[in-house]
C-alpha positions as CSV (number, residue, x, y, z in Angstrom):
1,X,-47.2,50.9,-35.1
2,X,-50.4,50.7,-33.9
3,X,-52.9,48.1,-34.7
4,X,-56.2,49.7,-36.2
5,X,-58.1,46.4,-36.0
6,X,-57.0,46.0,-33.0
7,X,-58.6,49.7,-31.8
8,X,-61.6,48.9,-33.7
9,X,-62.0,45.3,-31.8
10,X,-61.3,46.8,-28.4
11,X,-64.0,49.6,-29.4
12,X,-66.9,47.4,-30.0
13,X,-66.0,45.2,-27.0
14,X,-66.0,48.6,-25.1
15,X,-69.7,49.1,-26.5
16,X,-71.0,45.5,-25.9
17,X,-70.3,45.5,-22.5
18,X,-70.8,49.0,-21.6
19,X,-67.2,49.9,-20.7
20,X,-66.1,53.3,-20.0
21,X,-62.2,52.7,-20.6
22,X,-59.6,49.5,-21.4
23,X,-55.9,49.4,-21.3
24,X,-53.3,47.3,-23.3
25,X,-49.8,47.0,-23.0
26,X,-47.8,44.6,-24.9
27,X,-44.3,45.0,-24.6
28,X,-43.7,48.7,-25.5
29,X,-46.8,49.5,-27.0
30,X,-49.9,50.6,-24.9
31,X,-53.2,51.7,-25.9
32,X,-56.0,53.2,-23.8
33,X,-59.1,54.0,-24.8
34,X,-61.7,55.8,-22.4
35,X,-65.0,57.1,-23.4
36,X,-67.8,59.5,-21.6
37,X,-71.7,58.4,-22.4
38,X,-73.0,59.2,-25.4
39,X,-70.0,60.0,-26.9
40,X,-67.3,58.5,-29.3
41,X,-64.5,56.8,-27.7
42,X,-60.9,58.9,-27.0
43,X,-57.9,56.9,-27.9
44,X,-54.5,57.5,-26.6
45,X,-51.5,55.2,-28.1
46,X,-47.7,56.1,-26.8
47,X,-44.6,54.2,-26.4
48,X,-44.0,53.0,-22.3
49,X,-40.8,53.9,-21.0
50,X,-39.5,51.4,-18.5
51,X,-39.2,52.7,-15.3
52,X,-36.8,51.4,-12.2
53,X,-39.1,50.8,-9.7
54,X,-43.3,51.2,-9.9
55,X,-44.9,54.5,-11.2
56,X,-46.5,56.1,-8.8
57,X,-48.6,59.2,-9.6
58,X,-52.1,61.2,-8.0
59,X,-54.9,60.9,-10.4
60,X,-54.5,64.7,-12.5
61,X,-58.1,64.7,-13.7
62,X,-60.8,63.1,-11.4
63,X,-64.3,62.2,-12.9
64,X,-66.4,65.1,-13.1
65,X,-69.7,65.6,-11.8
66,X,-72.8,65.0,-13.7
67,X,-75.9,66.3,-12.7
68,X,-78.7,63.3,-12.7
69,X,-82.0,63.6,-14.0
70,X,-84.5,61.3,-11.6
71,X,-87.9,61.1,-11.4
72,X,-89.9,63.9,-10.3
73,X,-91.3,61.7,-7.3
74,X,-87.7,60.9,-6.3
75,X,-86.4,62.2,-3.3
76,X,-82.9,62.6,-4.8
77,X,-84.2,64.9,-7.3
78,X,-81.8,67.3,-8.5
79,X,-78.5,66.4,-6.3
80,X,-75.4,66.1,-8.1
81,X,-73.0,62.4,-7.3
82,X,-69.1,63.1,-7.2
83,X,-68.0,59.9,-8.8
84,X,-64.8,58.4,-7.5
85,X,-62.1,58.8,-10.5
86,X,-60.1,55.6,-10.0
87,X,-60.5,52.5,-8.5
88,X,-59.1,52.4,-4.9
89,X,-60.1,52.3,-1.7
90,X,-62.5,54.9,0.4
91,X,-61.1,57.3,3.2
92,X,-63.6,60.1,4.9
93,X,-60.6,61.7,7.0
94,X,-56.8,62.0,6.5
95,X,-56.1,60.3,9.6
96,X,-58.2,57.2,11.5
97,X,-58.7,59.7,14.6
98,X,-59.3,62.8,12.3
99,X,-63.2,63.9,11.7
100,X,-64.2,63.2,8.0
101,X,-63.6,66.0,5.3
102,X,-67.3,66.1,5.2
103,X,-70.8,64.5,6.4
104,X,-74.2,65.6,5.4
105,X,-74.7,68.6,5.8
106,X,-71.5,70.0,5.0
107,X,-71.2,73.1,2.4
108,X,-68.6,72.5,-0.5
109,X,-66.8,74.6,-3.0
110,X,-65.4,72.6,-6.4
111,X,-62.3,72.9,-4.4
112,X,-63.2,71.2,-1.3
113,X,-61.3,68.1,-0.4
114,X,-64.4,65.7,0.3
115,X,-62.3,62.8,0.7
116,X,-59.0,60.4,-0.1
117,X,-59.0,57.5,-2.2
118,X,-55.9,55.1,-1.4
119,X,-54.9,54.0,-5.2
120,X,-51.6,51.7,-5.3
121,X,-50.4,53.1,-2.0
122,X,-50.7,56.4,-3.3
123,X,-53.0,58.9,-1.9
124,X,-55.2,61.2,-3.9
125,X,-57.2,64.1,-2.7
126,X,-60.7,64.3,-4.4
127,X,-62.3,67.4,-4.7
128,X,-66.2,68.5,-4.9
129,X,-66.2,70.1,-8.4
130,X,-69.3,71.2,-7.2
131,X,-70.7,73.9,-4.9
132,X,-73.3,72.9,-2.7
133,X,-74.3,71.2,0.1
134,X,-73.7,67.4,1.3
135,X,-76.8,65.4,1.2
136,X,-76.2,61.5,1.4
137,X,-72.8,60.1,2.1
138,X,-73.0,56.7,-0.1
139,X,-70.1,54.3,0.7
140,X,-68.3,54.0,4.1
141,X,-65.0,54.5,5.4
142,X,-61.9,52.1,3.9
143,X,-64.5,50.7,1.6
144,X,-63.1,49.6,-1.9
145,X,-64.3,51.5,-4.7
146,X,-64.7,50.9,-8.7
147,X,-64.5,53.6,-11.2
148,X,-67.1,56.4,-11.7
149,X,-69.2,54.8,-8.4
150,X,-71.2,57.5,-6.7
151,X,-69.4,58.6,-3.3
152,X,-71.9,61.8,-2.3
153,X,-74.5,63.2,-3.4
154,X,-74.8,67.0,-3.7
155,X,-77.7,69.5,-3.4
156,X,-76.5,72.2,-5.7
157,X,-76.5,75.6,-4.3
158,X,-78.4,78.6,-6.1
């Protein structure tokens, strides 16, 4: 059974510090709870099965884009981040020799693959979301990356 005060503990310690999601596992319980800005928090509790051998899986639902609003005087004004959806490590190309996916100035469609994030030796394709074109490439290659930190930013077309 699942512990409501428990929930309701990991919930405010979510909002003190201004985190978007926390995980517990004890034993065969596990509760995750995961949150977007400005809204109430989503919890998931479910029974973990044990599994011979580590669980490996692609992300199934990267971060979505959000449209910033910045200053009027900013020069970023009305460009769109893709935010990496897992914490992992940065690649611009699928091979070391390969050109990247994209560099400024590239065109993408929500399904372009812009890069490949390297997350527990598995290797996850992340796509645009977005149409539009490149305008700042924001970490380098085989950097590490955390959750929801801007990779590109976007210049939204029409």
């Amino acid at each position: 059974m699942v512990d409501t005060k428990l929930i309701r503990e990991l919930v405010q310690l979510m909002a003190e510090n201004d985190l978007t999601a926390i995980e517990l596992r004890d034993g065969e319980e596990q509760v995750s709870i995961k949150r977007r800005t400005n809204e109430a928090p989503v919890v998931v509790a479910a029974p973990v099965q044990q599994v011979a051998g580590p669980l490996l899986a692609p992300a199934t639902n990267p971060a979505p884009a959000v449209e910033v609003s910045p200053p009027a005087d900013d020069p970023d004004a009305g460009l769109v981040p893709i935010a990496s959806p897992m914490v992992g490590t940065f690649y611009s190309a699928s091979q070391p020799d390969a050109d990247p996916f994209v560099k400024v100035g590239s065109s993408v469609t929500p399904n372009s693959v812009v890069c490949i994030i390297e997350a527990m030796k598995v290797f996850n394709e992340i796509k645009a979301e977005v149409s539009g074109t490149i305008e700042r490439v924001l970490v380098g290659n085989e950097s590490p990356l955390e959750y929801g930190q801007p990779l590109f930013l976007v210049r939204p077309s029409g």
